[in-house]
mmCIF file as Biopython writes it, N, C-alpha, C and O atoms, coordinates in Angstrom:
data_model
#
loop_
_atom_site.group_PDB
_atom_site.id
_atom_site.type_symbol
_atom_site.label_atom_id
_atom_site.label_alt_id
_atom_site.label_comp_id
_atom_site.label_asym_id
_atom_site.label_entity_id
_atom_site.label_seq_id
_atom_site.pdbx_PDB_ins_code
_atom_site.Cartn_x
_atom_site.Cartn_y
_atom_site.Cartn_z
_atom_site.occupancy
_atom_site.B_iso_or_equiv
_atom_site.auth_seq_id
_atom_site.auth_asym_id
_atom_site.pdbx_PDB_model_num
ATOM 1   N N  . UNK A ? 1  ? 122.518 90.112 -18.080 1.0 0.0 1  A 1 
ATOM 2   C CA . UNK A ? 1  ? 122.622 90.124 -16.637 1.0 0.0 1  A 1 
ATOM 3   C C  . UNK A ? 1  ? 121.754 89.036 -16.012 1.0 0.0 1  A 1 
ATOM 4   O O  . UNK A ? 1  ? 121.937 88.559 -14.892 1.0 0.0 1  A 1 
ATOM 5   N N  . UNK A ? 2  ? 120.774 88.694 -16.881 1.0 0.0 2  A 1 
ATOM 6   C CA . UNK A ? 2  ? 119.717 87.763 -15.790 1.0 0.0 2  A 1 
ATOM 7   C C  . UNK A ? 2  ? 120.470 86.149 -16.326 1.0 0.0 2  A 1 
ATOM 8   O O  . UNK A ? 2  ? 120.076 85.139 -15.743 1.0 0.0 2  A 1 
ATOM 9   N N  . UNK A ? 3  ? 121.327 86.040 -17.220 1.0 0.0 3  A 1 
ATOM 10  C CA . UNK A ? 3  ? 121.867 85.142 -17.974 1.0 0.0 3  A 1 
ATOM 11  C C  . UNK A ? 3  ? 122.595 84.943 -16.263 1.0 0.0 3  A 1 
ATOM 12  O O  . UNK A ? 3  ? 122.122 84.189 -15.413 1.0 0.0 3  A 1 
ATOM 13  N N  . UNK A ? 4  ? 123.542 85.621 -16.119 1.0 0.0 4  A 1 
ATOM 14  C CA . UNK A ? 4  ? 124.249 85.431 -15.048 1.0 0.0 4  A 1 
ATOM 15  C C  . UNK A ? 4  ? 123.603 85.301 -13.662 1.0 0.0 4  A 1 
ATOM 16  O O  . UNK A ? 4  ? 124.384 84.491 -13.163 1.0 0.0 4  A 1 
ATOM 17  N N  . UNK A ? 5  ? 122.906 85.501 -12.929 1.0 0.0 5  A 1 
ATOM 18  C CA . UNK A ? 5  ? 122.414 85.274 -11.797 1.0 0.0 5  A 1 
ATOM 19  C C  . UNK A ? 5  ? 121.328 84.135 -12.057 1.0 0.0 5  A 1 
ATOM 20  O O  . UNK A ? 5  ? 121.034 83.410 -11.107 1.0 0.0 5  A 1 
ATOM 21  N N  . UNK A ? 6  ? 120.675 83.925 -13.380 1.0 0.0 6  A 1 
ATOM 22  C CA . UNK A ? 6  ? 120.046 82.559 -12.832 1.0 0.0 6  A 1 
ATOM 23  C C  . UNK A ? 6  ? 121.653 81.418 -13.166 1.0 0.0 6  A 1 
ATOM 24  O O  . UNK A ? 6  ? 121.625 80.495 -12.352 1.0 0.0 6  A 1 
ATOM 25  N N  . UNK A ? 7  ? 122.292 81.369 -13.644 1.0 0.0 7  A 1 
ATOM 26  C CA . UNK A ? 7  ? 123.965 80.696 -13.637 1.0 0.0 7  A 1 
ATOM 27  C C  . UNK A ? 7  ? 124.014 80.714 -12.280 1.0 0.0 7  A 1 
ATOM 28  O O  . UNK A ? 7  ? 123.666 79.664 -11.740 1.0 0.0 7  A 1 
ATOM 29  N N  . UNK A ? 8  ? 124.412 81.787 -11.440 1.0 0.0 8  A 1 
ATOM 30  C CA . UNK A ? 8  ? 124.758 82.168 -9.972  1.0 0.0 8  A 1 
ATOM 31  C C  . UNK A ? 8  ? 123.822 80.891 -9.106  1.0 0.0 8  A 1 
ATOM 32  O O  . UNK A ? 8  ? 124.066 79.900 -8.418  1.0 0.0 8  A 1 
ATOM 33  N N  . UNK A ? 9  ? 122.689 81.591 -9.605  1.0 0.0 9  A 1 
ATOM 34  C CA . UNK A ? 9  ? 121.394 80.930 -8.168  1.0 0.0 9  A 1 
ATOM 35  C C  . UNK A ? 9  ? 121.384 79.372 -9.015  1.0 0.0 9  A 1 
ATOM 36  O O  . UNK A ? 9  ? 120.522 78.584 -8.628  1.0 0.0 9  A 1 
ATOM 37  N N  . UNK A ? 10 ? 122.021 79.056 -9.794  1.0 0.0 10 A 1 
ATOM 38  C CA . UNK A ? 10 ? 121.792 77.623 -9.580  1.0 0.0 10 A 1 
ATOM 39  C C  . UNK A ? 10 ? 122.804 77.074 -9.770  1.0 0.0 10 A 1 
ATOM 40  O O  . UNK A ? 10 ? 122.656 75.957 -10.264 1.0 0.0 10 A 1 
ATOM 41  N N  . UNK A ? 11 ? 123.841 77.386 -9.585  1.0 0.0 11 A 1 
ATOM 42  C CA . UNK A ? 11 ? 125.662 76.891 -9.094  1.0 0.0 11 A 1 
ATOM 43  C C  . UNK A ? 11 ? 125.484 76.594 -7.160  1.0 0.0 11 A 1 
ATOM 44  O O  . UNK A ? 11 ? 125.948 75.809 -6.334  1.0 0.0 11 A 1 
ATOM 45  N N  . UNK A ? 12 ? 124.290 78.053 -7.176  1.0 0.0 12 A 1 
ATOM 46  C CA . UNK A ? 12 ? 124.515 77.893 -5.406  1.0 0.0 12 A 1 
ATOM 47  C C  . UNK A ? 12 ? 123.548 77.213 -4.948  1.0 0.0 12 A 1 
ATOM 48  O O  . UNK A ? 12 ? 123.301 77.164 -3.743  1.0 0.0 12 A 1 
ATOM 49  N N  . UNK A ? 13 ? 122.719 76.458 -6.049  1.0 0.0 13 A 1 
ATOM 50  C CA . UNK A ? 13 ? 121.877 75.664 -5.671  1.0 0.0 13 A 1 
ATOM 51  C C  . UNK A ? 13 ? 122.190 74.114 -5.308  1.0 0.0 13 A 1 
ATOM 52  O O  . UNK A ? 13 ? 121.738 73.245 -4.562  1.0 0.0 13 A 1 
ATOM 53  N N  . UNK A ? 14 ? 123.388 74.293 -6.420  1.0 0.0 14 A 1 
ATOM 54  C CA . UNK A ? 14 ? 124.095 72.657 -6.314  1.0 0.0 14 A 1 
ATOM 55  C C  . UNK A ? 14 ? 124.827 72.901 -5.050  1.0 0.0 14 A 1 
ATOM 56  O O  . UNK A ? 14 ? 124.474 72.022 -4.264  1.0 0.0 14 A 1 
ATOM 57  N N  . UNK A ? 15 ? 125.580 73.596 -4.564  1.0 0.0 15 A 1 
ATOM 58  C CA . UNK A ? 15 ? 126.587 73.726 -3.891  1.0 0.0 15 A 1 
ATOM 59  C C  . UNK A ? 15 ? 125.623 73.579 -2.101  1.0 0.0 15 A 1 
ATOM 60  O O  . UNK A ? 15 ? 126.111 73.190 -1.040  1.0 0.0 15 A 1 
ATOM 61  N N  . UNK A ? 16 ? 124.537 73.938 -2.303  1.0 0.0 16 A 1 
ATOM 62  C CA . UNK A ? 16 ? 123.800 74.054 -0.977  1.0 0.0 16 A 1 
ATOM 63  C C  . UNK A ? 16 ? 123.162 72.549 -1.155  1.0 0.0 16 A 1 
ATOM 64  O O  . UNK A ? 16 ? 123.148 71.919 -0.097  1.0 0.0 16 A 1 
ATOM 65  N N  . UNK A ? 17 ? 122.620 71.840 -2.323  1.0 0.0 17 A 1 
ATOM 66  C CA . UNK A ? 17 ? 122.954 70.337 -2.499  1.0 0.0 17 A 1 
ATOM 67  C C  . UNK A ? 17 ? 123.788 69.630 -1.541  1.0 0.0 17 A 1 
ATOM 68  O O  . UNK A ? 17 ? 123.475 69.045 -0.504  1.0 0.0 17 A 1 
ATOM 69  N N  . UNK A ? 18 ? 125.195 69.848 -2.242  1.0 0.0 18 A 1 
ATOM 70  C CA . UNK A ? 18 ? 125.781 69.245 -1.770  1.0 0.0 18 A 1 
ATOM 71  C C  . UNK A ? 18 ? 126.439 68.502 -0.413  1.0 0.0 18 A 1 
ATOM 72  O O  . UNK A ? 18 ? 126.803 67.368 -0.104  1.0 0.0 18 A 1 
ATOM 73  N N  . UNK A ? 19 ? 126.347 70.228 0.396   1.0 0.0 19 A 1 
ATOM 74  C CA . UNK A ? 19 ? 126.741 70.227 1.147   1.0 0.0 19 A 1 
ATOM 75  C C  . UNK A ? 19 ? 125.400 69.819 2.362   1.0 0.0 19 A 1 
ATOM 76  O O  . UNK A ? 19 ? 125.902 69.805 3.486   1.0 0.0 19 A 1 
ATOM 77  N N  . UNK A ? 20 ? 124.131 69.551 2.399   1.0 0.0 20 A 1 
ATOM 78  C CA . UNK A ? 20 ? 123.428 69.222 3.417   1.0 0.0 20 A 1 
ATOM 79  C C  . UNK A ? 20 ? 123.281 67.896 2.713   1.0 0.0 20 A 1 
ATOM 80  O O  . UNK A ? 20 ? 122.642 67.263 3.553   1.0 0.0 20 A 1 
ATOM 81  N N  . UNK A ? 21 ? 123.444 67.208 1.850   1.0 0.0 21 A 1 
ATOM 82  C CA . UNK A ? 21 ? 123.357 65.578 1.635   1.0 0.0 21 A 1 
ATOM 83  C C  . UNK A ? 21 ? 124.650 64.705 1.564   1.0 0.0 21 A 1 
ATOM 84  O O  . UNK A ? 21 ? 124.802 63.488 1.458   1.0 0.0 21 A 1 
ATOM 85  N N  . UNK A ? 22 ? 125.805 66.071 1.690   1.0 0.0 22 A 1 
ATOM 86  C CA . UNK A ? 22 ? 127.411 65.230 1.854   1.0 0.0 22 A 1 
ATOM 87  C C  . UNK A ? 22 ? 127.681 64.464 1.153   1.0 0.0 22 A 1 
ATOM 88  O O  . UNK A ? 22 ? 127.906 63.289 1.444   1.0 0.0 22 A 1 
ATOM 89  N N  . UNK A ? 23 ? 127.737 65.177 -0.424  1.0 0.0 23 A 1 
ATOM 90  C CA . UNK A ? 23 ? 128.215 64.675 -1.297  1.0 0.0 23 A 1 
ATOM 91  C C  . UNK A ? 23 ? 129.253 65.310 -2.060  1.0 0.0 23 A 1 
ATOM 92  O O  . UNK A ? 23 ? 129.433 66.524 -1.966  1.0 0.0 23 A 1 
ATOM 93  N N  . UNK A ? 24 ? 129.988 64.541 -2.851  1.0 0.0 24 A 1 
ATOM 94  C CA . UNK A ? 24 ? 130.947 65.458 -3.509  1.0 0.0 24 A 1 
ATOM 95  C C  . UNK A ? 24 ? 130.459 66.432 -4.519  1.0 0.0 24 A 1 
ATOM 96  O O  . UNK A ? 24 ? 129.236 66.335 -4.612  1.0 0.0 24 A 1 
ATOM 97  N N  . UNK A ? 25 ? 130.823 67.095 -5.102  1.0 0.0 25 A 1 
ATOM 98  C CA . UNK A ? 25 ? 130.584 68.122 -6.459  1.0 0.0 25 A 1 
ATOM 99  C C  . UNK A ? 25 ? 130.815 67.090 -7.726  1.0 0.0 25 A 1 
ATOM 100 O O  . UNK A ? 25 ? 131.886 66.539 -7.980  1.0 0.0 25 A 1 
ATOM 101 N N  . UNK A ? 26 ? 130.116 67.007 -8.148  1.0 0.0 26 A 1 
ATOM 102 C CA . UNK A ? 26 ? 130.482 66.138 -9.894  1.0 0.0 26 A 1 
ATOM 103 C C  . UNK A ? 26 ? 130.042 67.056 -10.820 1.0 0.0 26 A 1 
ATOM 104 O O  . UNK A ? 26 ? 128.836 67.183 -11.031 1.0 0.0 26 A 1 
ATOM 105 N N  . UNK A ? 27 ? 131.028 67.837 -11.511 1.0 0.0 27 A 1 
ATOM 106 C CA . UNK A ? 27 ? 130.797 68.582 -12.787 1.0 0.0 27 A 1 
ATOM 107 C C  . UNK A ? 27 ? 130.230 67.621 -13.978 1.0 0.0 27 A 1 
ATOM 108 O O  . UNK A ? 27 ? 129.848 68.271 -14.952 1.0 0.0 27 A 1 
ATOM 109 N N  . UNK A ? 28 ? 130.106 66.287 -14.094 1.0 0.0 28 A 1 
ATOM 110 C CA . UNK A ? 28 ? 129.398 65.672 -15.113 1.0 0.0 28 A 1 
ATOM 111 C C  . UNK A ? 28 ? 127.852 65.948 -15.073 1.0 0.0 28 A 1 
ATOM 112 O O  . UNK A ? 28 ? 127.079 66.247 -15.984 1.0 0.0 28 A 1 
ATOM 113 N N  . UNK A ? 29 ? 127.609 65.719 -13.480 1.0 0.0 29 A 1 
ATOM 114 C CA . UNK A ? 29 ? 126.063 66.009 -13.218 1.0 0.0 29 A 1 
ATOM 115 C C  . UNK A ? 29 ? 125.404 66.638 -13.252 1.0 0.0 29 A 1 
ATOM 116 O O  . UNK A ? 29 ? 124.227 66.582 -13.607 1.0 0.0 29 A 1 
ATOM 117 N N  . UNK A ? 30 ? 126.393 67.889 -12.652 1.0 0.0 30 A 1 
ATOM 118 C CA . UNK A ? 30 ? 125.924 69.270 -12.391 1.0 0.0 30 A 1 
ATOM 119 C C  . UNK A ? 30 ? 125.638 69.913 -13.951 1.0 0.0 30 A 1 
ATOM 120 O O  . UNK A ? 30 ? 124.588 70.458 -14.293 1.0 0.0 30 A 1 
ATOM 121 N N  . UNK A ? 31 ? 126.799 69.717 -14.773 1.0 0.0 31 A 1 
ATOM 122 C CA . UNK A ? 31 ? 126.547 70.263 -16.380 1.0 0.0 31 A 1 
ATOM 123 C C  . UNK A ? 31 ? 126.847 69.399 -17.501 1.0 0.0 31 A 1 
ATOM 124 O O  . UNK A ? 31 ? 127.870 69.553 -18.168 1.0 0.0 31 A 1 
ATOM 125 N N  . UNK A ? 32 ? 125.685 68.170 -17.820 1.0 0.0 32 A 1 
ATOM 126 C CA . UNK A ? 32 ? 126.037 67.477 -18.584 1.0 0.0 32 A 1 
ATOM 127 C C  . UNK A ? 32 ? 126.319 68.005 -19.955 1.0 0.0 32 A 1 
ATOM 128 O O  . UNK A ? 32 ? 125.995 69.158 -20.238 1.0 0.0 32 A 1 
ATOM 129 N N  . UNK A ? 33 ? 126.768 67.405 -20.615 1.0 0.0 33 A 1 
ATOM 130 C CA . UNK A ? 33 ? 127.149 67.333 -22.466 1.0 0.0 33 A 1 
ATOM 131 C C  . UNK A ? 33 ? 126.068 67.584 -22.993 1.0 0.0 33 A 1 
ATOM 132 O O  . UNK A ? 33 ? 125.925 68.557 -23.732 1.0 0.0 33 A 1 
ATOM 133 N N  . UNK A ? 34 ? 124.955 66.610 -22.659 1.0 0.0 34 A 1 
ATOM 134 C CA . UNK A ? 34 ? 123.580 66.052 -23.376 1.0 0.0 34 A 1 
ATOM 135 C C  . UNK A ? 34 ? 122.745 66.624 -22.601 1.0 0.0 34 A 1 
ATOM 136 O O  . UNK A ? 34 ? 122.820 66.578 -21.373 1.0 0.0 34 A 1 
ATOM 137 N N  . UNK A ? 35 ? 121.675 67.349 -23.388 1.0 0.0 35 A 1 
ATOM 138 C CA . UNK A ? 35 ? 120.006 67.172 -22.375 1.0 0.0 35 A 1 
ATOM 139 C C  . UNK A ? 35 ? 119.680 66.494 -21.968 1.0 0.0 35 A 1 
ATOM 140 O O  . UNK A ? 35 ? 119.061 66.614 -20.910 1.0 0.0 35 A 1 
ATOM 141 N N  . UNK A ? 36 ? 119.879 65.431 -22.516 1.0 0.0 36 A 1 
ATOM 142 C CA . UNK A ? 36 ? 118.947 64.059 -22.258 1.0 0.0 36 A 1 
ATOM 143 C C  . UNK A ? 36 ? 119.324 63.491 -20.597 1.0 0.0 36 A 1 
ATOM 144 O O  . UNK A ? 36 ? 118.606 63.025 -19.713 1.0 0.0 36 A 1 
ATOM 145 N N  . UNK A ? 37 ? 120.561 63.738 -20.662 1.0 0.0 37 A 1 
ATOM 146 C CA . UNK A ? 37 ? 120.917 63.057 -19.406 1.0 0.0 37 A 1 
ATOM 147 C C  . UNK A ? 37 ? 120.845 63.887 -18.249 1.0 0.0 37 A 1 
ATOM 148 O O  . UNK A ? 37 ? 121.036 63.406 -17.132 1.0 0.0 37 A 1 
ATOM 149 N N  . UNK A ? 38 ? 120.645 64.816 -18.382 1.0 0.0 38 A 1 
ATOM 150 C CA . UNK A ? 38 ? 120.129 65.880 -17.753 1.0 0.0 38 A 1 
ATOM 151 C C  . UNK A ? 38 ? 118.639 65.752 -17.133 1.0 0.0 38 A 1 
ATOM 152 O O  . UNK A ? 38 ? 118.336 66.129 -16.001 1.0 0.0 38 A 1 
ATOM 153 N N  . UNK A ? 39 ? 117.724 65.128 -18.110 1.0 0.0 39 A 1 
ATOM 154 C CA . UNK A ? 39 ? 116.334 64.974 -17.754 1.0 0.0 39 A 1 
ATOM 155 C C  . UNK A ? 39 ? 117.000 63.336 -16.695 1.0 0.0 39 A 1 
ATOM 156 O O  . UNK A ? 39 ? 116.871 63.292 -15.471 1.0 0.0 39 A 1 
ATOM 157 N N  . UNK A ? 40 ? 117.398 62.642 -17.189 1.0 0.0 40 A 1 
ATOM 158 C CA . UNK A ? 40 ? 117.545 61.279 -16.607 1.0 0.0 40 A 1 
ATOM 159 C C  . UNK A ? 40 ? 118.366 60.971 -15.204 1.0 0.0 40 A 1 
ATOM 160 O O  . UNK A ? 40 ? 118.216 59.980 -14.489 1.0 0.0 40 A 1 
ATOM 161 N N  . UNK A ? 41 ? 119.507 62.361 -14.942 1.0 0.0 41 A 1 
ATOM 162 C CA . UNK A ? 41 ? 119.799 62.455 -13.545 1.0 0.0 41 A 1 
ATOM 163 C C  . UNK A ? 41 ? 119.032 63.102 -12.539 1.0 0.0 41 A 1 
ATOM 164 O O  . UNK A ? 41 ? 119.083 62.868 -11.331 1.0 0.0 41 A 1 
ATOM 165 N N  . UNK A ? 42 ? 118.162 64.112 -13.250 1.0 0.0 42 A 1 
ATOM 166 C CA . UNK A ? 42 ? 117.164 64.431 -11.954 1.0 0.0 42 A 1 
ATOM 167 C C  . UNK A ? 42 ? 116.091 63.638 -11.710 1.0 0.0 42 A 1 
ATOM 168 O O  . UNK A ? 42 ? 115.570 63.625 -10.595 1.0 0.0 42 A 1 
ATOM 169 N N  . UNK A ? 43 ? 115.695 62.975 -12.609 1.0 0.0 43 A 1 
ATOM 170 C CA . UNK A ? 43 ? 114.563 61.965 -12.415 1.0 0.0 43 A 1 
ATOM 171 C C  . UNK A ? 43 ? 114.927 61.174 -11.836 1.0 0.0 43 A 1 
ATOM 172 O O  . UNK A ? 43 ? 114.191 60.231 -11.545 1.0 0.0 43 A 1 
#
């Protein structure tokens, strides 16, 4: 269960992202393949 709501609270984290910096949704960004790039798009 906590698997799913931290999933939840940070789907609605991107989504509240998105929408006050008016950008599109990119599922590459949001859930990369790699860790690595993961550390290298939020940085």
């Amino acid at each position: 269960m906590q698997a799913l709501r931290h999933l939840f609270n940070r789907m609605l984290g991107q989504l509240h992202h998105c929408l006050l910096a008016r950008v599109p949704f990119d599922e590459a960004i949001a859930f990369p393949s790699e860790p690595q790039a993961a550390a290298t798009a939020t940085a």
